[in-house]
FIFI-732317 format. One line per 4 residues: number of its first residue (from 0); for each residue x, y negated, z of C-alpha. Coordinates in nm, 4 decimals, always signed. Layout:
// FIFI-732317
NUM	X:Y:Z | ...
END
This chain:
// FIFI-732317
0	+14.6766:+5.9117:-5.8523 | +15.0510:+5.9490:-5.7319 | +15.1074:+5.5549:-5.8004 | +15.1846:+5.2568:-5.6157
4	+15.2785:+4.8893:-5.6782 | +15.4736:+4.7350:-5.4170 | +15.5409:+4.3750:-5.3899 | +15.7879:+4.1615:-5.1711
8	+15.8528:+3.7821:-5.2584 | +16.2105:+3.6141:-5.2046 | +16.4058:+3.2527:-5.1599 | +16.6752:+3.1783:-5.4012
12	+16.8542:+3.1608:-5.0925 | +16.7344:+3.5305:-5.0038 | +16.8431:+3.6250:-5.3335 | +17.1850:+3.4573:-5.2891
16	+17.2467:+3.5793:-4.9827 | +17.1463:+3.9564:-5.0534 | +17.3890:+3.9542:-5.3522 | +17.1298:+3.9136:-5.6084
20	+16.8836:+4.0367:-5.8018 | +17.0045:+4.4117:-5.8308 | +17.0986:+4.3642:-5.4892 | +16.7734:+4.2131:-5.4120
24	+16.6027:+4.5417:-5.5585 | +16.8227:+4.8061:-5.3843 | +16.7856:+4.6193:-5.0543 | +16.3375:+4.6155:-5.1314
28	+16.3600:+4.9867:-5.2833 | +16.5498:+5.1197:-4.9077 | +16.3362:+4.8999:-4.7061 | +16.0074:+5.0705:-4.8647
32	+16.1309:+5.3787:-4.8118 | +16.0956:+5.3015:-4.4684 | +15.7611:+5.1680:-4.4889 | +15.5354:+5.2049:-4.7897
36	+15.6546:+5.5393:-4.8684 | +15.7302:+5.6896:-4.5333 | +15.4725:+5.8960:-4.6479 | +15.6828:+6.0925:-4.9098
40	+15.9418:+6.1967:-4.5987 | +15.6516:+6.4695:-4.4935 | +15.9248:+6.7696:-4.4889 | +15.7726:+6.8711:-4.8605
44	+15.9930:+6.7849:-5.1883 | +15.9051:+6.5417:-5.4175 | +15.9968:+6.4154:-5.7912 | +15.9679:+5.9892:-5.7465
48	+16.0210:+5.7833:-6.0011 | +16.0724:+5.4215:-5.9527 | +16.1261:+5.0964:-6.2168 | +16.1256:+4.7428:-6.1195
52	+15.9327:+4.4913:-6.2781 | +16.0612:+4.1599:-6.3927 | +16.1013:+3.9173:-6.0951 | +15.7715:+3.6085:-6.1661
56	+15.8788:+3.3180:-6.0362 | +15.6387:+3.1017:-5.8220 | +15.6023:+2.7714:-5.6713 | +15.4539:+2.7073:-5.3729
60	+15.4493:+2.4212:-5.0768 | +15.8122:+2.5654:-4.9463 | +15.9332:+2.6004:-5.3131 | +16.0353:+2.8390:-5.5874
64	+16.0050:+3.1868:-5.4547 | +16.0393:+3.5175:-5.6751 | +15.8192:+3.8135:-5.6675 | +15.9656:+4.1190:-5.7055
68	+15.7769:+4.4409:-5.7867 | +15.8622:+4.7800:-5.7974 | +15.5838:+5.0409:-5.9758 | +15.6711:+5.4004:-5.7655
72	+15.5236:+5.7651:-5.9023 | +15.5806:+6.0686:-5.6842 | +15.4434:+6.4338:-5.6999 | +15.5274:+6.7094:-5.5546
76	+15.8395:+6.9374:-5.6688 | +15.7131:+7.2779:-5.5890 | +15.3847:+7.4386:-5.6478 | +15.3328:+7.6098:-5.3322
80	+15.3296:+7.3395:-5.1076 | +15.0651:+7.1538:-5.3206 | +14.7012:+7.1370:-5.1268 | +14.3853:+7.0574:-5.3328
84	+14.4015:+6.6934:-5.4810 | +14.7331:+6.6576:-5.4937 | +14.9665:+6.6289:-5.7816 | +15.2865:+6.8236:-5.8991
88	+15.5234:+6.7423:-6.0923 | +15.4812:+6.7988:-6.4845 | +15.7502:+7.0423:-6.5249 | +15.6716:+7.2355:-6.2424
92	+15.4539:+7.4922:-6.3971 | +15.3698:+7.6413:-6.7755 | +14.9797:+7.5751:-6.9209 | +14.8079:+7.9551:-6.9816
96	+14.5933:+7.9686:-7.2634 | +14.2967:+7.8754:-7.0751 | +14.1102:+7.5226:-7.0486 | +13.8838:+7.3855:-6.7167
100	+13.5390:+7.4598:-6.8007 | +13.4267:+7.0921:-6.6494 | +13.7340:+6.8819:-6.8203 | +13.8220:+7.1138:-7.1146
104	+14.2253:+7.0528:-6.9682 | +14.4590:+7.3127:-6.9885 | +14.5170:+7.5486:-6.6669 | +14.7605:+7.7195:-6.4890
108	+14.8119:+7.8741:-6.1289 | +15.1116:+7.9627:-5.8786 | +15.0883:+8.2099:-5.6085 | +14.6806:+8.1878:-5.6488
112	+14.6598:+7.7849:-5.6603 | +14.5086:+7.6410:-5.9684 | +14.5693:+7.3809:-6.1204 | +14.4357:+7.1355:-6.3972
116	+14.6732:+6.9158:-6.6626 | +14.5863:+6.5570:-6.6389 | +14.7447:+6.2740:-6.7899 | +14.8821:+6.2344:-6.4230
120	+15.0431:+6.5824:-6.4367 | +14.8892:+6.8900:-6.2068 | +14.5978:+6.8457:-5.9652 | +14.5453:+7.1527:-5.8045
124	+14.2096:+7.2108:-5.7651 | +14.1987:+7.5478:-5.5944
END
């Protein structure tokens, strides 16, 4: 499933001293890039979509601290450079009038790839 969770907890004074909360998130959001999702720099394109979750404040033995989560989707943009399992993005290709025997979803297929519709968007599965 093209889905991850990522988690990073912060200070007040981390917060502060970052600029913020938005500030917070656009500092966590490059830093994964780096990390987490150094993954999705592979040479292929990809469609990502990211949204942050509402900061949950904790307390702990050093004090308050704030979670911050951000909840990151990603396919693949084109088709073509899709192998089997992996998922493309929704609006990447056109359902033909045909369903997957085993799952009853809809089909379609690029350049002799197919692909099944899931709730996920395309899995190609051949």
């Amino acid at each position: 499933m093209p889905y991850k969770v990522i988690p990073e907890t912060f200070t007040p004074d981390e917060l502060a001293q970052l600029g913020g909360l938005e500030a917070a998130y656009g500092h966590f959001v490059a830093k994964v890039w780096k990390g987490d999702l150094k993954f999705l720099r592979d040479g292929r394109k990809h469609v990502t979509r990211i949204t942050q979750q509402e900061p949950s404040p904790s307390e702990g033995a050093s004090g308050i601290s704030y979670t911050l989560a951000i909840h990151v989707r990603h396919w693949l943009a084109d088709p073509a450079e899709a192998e089997i399992g992996e998922f493309v993005y929704e609006r990447s290709l056109h359902a033909t009038d045909e369903f997957d025997a085993a799952t009853q979803q809809p089909k379609a297929s690029f350049m002799l790839r197919q692909f099944i519709r899931t709730d996920d968007g395309w899995r190609r599965t051949a």
